[in-house]
BAKE-415103 format. One line per field, with one value per residue (C-alpha): residue number from 1; residue in three letters; x, y, z. Coordinates in pm, 1 decimal, always signed. Example, Ala and Ser with C-alpha at 12.3 -4.5 7.8 and 13.67 -1.06 7.14 Angstrom:
tortor: c(1,2)
loti: c(ALA,SER)
x: c(+1230.0,+1367.0)
y: c(-450.0,-106.0)
z: c(+780.0,+714.0)
END
This chain:
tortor: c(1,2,3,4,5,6,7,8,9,10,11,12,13,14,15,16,17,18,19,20,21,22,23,24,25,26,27,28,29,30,31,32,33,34,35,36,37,38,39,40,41,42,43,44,45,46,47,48,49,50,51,52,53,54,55,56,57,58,59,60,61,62,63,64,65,66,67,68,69,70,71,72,73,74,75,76,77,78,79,80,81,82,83,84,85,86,87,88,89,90,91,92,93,94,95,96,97,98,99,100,101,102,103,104,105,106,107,108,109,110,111,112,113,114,115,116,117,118,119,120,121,122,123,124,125,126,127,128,129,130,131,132,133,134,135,136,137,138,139,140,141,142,143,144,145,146,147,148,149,150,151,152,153,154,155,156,157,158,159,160,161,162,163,164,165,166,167,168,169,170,171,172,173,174,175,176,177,178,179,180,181,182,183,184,185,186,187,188,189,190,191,192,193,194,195,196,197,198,199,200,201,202,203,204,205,206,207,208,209,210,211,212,213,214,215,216,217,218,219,220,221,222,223,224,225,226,227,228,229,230,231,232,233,234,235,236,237,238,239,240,241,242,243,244,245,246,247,248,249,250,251,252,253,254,255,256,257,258,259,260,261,262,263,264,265,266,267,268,269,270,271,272,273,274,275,276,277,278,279,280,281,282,283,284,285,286,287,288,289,290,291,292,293,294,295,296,297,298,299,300,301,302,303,304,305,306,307,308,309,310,311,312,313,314,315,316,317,318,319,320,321,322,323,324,325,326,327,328,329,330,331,332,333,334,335,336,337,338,339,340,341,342,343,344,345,346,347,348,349,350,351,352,353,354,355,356,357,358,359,360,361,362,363,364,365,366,367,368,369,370,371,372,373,374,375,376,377,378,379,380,381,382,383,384,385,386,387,388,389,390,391,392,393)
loti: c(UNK,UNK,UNK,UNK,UNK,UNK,UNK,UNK,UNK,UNK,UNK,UNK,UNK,UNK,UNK,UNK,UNK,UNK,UNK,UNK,UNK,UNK,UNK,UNK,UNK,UNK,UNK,UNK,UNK,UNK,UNK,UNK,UNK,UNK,UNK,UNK,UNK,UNK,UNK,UNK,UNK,UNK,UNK,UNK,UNK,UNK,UNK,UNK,UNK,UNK,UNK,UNK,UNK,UNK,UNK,UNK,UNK,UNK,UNK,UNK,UNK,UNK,UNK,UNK,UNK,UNK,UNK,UNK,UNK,UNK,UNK,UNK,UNK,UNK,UNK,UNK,UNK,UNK,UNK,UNK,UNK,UNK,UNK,UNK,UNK,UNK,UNK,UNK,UNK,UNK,UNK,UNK,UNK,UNK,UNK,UNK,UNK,UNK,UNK,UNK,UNK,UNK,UNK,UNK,UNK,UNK,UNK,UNK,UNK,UNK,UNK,UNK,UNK,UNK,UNK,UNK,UNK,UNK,UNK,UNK,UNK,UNK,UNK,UNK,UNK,UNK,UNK,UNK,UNK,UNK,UNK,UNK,UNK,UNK,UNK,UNK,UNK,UNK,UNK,UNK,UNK,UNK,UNK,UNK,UNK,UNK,UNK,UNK,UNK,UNK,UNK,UNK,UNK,UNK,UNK,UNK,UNK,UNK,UNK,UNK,UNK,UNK,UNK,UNK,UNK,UNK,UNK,UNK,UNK,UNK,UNK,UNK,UNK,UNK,UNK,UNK,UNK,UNK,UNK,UNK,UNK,UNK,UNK,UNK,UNK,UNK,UNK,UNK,UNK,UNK,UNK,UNK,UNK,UNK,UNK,UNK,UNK,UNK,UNK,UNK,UNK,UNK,UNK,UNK,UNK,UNK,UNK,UNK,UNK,UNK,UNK,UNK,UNK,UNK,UNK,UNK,UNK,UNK,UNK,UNK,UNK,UNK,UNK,UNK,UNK,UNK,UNK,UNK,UNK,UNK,UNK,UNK,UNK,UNK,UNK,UNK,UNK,UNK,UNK,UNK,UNK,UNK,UNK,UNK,UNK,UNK,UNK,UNK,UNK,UNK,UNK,UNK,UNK,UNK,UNK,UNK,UNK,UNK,UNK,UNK,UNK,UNK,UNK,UNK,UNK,UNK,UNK,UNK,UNK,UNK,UNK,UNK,UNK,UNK,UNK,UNK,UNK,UNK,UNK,UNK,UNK,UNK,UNK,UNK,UNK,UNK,UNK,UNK,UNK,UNK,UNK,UNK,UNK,UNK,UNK,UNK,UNK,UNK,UNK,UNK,UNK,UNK,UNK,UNK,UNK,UNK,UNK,UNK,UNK,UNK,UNK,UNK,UNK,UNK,UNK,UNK,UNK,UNK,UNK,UNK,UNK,UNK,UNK,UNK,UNK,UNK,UNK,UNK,UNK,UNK,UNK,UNK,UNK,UNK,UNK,UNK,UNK,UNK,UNK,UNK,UNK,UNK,UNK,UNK,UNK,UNK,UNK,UNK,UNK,UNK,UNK,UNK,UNK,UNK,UNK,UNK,UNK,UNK,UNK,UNK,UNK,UNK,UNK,UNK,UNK,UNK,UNK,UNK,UNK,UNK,UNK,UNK,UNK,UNK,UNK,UNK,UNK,UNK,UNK,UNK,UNK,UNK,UNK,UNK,UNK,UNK,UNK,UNK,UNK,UNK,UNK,UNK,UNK)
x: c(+0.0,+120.7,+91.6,-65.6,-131.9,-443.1,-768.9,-903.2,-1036.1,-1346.2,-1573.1,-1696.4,-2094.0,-2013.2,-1843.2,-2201.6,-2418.5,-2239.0,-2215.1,-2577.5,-2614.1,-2410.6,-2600.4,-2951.7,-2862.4,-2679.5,-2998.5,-3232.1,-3015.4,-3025.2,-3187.1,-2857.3,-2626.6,-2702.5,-2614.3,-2270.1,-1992.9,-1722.7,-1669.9,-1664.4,-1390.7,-1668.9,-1848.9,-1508.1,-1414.7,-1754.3,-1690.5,-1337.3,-1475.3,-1736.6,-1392.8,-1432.6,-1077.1,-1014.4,-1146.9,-857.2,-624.4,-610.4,-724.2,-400.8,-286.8,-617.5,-860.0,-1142.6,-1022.5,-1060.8,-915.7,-1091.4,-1327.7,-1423.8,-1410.7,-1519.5,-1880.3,-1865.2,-1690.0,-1871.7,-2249.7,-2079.5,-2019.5,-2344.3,-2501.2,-2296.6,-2424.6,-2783.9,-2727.2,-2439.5,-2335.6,-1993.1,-1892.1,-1919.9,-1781.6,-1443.8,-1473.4,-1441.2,-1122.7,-982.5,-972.4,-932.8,-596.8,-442.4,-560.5,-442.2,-107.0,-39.1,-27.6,-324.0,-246.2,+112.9,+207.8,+561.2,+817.7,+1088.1,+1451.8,+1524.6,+1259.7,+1125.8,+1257.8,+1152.1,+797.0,+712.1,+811.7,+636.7,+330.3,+334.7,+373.9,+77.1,-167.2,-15.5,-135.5,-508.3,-532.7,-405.3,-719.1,-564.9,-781.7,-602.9,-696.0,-585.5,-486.4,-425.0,-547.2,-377.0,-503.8,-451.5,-462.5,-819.8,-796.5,-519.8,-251.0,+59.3,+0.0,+128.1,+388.3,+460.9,+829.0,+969.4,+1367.6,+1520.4,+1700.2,+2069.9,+1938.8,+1844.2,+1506.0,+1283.4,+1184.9,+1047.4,+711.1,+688.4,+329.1,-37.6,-296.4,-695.7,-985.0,-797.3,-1080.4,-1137.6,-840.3,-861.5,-995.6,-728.5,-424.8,-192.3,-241.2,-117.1,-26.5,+194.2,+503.1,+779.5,+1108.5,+1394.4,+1635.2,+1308.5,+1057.3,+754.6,+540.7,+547.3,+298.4,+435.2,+307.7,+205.6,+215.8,-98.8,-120.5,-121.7,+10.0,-61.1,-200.0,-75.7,+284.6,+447.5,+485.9,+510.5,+155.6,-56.2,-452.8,-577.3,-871.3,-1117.1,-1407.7,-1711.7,-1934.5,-2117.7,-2139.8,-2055.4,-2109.9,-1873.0,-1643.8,-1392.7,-1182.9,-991.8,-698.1,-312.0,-5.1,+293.8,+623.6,+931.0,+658.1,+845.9,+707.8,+766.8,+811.6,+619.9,+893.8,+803.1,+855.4,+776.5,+631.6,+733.6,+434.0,+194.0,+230.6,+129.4,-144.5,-324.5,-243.1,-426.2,-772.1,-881.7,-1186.2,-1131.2,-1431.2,-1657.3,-1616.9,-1744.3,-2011.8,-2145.5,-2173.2,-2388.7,-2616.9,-2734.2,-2787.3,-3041.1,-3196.8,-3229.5,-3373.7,-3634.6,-3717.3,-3793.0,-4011.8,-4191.2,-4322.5,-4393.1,-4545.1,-4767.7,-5034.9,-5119.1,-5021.2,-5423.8,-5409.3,-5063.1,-5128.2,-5041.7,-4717.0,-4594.4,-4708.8,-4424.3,-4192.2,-4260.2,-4251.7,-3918.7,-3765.4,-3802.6,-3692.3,-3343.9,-3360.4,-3393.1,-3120.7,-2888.5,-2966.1,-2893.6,-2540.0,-2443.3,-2508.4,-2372.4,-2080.3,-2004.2,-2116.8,-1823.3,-1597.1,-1699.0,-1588.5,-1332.9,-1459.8,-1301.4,-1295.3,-1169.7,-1330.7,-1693.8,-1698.5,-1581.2,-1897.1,-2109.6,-1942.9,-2084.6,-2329.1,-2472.3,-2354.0,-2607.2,-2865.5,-2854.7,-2884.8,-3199.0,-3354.1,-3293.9,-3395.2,-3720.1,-3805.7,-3716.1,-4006.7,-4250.4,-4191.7,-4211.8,-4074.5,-4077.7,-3776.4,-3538.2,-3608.8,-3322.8,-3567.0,-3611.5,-3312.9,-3347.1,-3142.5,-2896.6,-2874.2,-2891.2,-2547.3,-2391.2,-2499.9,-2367.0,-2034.6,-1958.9,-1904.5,-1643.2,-1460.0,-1121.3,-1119.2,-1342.4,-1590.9,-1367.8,-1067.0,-1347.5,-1494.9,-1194.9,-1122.8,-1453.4,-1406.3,-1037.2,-1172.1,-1440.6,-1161.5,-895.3,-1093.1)
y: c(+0.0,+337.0,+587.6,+917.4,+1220.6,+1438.6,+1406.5,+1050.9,+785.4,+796.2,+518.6,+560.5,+553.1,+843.3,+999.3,+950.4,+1062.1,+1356.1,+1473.7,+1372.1,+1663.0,+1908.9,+1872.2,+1914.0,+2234.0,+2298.5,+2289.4,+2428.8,+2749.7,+2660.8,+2966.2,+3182.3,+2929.5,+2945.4,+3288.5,+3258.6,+3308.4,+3263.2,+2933.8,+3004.9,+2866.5,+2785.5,+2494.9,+2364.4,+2373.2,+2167.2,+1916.0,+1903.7,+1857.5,+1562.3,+1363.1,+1426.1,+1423.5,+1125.4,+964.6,+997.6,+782.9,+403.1,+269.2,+150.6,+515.9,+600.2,+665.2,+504.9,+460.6,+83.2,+60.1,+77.5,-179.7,-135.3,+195.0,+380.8,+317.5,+499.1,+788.3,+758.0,+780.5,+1047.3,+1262.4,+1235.0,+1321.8,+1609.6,+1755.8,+1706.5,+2042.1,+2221.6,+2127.9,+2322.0,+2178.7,+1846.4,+1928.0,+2102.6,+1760.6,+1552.0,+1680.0,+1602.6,+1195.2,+1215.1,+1413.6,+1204.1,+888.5,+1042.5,+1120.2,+737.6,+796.1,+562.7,+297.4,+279.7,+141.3,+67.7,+250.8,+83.7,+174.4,+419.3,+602.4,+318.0,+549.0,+863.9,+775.5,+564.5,+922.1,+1139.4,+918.8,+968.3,+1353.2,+1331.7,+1165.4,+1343.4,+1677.4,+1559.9,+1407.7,+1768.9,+1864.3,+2039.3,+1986.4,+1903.6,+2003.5,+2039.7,+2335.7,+2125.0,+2259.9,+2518.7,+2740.2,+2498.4,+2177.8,+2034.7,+1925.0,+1695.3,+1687.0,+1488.1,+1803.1,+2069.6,+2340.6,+2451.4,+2406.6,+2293.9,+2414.7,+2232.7,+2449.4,+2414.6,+2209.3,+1879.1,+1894.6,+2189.0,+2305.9,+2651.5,+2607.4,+2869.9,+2887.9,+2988.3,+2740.4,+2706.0,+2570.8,+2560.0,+2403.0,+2550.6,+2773.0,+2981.1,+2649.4,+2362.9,+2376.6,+2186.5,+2155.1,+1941.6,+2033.7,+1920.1,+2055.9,+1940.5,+1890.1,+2086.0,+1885.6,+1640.5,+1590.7,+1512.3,+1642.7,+1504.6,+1603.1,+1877.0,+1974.0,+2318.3,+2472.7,+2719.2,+2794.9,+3183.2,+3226.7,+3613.8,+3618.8,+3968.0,+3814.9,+3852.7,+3466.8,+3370.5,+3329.4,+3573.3,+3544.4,+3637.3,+3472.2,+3477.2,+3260.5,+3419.4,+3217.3,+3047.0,+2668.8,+2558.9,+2916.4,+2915.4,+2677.7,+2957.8,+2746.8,+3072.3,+3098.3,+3170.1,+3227.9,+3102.1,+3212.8,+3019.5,+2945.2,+2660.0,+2296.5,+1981.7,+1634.6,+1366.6,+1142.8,+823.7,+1021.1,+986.8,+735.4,+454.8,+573.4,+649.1,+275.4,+117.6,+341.9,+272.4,-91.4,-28.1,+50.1,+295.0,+423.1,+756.3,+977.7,+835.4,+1107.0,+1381.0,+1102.5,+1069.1,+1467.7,+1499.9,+1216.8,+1391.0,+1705.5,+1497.5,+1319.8,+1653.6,+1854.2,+1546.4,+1545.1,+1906.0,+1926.0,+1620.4,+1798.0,+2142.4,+1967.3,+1745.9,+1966.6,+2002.6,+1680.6,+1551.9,+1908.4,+1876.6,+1891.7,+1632.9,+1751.5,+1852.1,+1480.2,+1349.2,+1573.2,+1459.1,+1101.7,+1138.2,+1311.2,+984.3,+788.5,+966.3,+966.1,+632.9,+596.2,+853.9,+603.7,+263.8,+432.7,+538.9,+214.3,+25.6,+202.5,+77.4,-263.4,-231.4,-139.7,-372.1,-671.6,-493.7,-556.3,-267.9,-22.9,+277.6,+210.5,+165.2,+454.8,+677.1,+519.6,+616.9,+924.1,+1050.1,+894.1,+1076.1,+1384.7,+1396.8,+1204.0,+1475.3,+1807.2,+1630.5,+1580.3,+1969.0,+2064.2,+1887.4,+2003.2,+2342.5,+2302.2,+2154.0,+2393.4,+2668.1,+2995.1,+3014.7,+2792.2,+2985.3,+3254.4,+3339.8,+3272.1,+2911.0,+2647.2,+2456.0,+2703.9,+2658.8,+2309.7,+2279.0,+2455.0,+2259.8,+1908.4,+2065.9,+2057.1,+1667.6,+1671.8,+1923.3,+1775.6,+1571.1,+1434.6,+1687.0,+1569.2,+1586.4,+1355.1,+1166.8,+1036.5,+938.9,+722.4,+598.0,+518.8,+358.9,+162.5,-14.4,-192.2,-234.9,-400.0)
z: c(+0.0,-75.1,+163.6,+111.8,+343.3,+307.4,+311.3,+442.8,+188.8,+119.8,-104.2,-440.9,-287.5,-63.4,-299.6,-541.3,-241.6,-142.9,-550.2,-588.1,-278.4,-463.9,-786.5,-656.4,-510.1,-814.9,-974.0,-738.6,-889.0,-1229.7,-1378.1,-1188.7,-1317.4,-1711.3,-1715.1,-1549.5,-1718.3,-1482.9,-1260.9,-887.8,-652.0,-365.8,-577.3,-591.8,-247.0,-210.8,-477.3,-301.5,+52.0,-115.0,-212.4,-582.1,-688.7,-560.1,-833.7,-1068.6,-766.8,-757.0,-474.6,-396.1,-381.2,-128.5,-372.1,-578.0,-899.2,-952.2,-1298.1,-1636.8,-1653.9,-1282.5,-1260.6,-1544.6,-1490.1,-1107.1,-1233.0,-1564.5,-1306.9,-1083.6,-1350.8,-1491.5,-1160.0,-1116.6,-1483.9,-1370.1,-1137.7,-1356.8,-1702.9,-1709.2,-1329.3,-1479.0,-1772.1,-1612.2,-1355.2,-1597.0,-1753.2,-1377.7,-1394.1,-1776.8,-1775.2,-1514.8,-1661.7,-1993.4,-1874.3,-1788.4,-1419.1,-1310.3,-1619.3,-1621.2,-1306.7,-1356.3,-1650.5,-1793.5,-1735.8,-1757.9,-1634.7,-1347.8,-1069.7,-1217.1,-1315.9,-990.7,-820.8,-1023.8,-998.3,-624.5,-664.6,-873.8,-649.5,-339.2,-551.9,-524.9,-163.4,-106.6,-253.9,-596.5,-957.9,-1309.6,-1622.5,-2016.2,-2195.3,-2503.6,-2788.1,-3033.2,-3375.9,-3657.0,-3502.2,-3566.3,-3193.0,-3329.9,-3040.0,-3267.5,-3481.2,-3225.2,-3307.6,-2932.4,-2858.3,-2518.6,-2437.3,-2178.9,-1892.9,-1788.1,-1488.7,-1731.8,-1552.2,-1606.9,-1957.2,-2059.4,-2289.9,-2593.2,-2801.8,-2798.0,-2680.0,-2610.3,-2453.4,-2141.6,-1979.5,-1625.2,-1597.2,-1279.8,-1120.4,-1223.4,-976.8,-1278.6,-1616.5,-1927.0,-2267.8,-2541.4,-2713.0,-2915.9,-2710.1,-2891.3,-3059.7,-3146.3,-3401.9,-3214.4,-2958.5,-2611.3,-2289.0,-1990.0,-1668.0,-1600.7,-1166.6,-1279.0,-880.2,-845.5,-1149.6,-1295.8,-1639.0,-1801.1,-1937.7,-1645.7,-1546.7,-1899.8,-1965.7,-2115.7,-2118.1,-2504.4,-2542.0,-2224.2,-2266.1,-2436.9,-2217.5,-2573.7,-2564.3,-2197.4,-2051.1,-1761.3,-1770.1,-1866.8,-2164.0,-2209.8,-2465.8,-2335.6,-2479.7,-2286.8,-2369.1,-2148.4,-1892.7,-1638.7,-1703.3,-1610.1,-1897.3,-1803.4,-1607.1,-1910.3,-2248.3,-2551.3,-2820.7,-2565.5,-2328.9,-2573.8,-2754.3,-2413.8,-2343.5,-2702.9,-2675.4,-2340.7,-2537.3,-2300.9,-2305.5,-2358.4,-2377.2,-2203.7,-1922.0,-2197.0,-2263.3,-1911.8,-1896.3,-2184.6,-2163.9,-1780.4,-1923.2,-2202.6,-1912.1,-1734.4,-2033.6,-2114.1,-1715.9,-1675.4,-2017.4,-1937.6,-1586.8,-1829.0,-2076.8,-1846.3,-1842.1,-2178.9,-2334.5,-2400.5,-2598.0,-2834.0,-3203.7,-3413.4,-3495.3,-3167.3,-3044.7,-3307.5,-3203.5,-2863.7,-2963.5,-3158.9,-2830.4,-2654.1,-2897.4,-2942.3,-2557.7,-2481.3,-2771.9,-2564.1,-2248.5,-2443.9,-2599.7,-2275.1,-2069.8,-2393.1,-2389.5,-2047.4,-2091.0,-2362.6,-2126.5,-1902.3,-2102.9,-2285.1,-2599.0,-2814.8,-2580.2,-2719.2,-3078.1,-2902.0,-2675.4,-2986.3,-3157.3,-2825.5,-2808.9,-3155.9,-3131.6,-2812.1,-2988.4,-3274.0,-3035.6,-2770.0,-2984.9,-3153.1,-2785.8,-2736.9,-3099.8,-3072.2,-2699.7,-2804.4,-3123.0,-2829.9,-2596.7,-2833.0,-2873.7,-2488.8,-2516.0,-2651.3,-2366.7,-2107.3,-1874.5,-1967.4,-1931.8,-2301.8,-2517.1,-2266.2,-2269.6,-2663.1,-2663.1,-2383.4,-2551.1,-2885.7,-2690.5,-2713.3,-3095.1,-3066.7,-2771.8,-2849.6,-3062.1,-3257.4,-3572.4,-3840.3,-3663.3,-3477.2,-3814.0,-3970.2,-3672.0,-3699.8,-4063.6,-4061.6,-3724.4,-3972.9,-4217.5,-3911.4,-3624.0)
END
């Protein structure tokens, strides 16, 4: 057992329970909430006091994560909770388990040598960063890329000291920056050809150039209205390589078939079940009186939500076997995309033109479902995975 200081461990169910909390007073402010556009540091410290971070550790390390095939599904139902009272908390959440898991540190248990000694210590750091309560996130993304992360041009120079490197190069959707304690991104190591993934310390770091990290881009609050994805330039900002470089890692996580994804799935698919929920109790009242049209409307919205409900609990029966992993929650995953603005569409045309008030929730939640597609990897790389996956599996 590896020893961790911190918080104490807490279970995955209490974990559930205490989000499940969260997210019905989450929503119980819902009307507030839609109009943010700026995340606020208390609902973290809650989410943070519930033991939410803890489900990016191992249980080995003190905290739930049981491994893909476990544990997927109980981060995969927290998550979806959590979006029932705030779509961008869940969606800045989920980036949390999905960067660390990303990064190799709950996958990879042991590096080869060279690295063994290096990795097993940095994997300790890492977990020791969230029993002390911190959030990660991804600042990813850069102009040019089509959310394609072998593609980046940021360049990494390594200082005198053989350790620390100084990141150059502009970047975005830096999902819940303000929020996120660390941060990941990629850039190519000078002297090599292709990109590899850094840490970033984002703790009480200023945001004017004078770090090395210049805000350009702040969130303009469409989409996911406040989970402030704003755009930065870095230039020689300190970072950290991952302690197991290079094309090495990356081979054994995608021989690992992760199921990468479904984290953005869960998210989305409670917002659908949300929207459906709360129009069913509007629309109660007049249902005997619907005209014929908005009666297939209505019927079509529970088809494609009882679709959204079958992808979703497919795509962790998937998991659950490990039957393709990664190729069937990419299926789910675009699935739920198309599935989920057609829920919102259609409510929106039964509802009618009330829906597309500020005052009413379903506008909002049309742009937040309208999110998945574009998350990584974004429609156009997402379909030609899709496509070579049909002639290589």
């Amino acid at each position: 057992m590896h020893k961790m200081t911190g918080r104490p461990t807490v279970d995955a169910q209490s974990i559930l329970n205490n989000v499940r909390e969260i997210a019905a007073d989450f929503a119980s402010q819902r009307s507030e909430r839609q109009r943010r556009r700026e995340l606020l540091k208390e609902d973290f410290d809650r989410l943070r006091e519930a033991g939410y971070p803890l489900v990016a550790v191992p249980t080995e390390f003190g905290g739930i994560w049981e491994g893909d095939i476990i544990g997927t599904r109980m981060v995969c139902e927290i998550l979806k909770t959590l979006a029932h009272g705030d779509s961008s908390i869940a969606l800045v959440s989920a980036m949390h388990p999905a960067v660390i898991g990303s990064a190799g540190w709950s996958t990879i248990s042991a590096a080869p040598e060279p690295y063994a000694k290096a990795w097993e210590e940095q994997r300790n750091w890492a977990f020791q960063t969230v029993h002390d309560g911190h959030f990660w996130g991804t600042i990813m993304s850069e102009p040019g890329s089509g959310g394609d992360n072998t593609q980046s041009s940021s360049g990494a120079k390594l200082e005198k000291d053989g350790v620390q490197y100084l990141i150059s190069g502009q970047k975005h959707f830096g999902s819940g920056s303000g929020m996120t304690s660390y941060m990941v991104t990629h850039a190519v190591p000078e002297g090599e050809i292709s990109p590899d993934t850094f840490i970033l310390d984002m703790r009480d770091v200023a945001w004017d150039g004078s770090a090395g990290v210049e805000l350009v881009a702040p969130w303009d609050g469409h989409g996911m209205t406040a989970t402030q994805s704003h755009g930065m330039v870095f230039d020689n900002f300190p970072a950290r390589r991952l302690a197991f470089p290079g094309e090495e890692r990356r081979k054994i996580i995608a021989d690992m078939d992760r199921p990468q994804g479904a984290f953005f799935v869960a998210v989305i698919a409670g917002i659908v079940e949300t929207a459906v929920t709360t129009a069913r109790q509007q629309l109660h009242s007049k249902h005997d009186r619907m005209r014929s049209y908005e009666q297939v409307e209505w019927t079509k919205v529970e088809i494609d939500a009882w679709l959204v409900r079958q992808s979703y609990e497919g795509m962790l029966r998937e998991v659950e076997i490990g039957n393709s992993t990664s190729r069937n929650v990419l299926l789910a995953k675009e699935a739920v995309a198309e599935l989920a603005e057609s829920v919102l569409l259609r409510i929106s045309k039964v509802i009618g033109g009330g829906a597309y008030s500020r005052n009413a929730p379903y506008g909002f939640w049309l742009e937040d479902v309208r999110a998945l597609g574009f998350l990584r990897p974004p429609w156009a790389l997402a379909y030609e995975r899709v496509f070579e996956g049909s002639w290589n599996s």
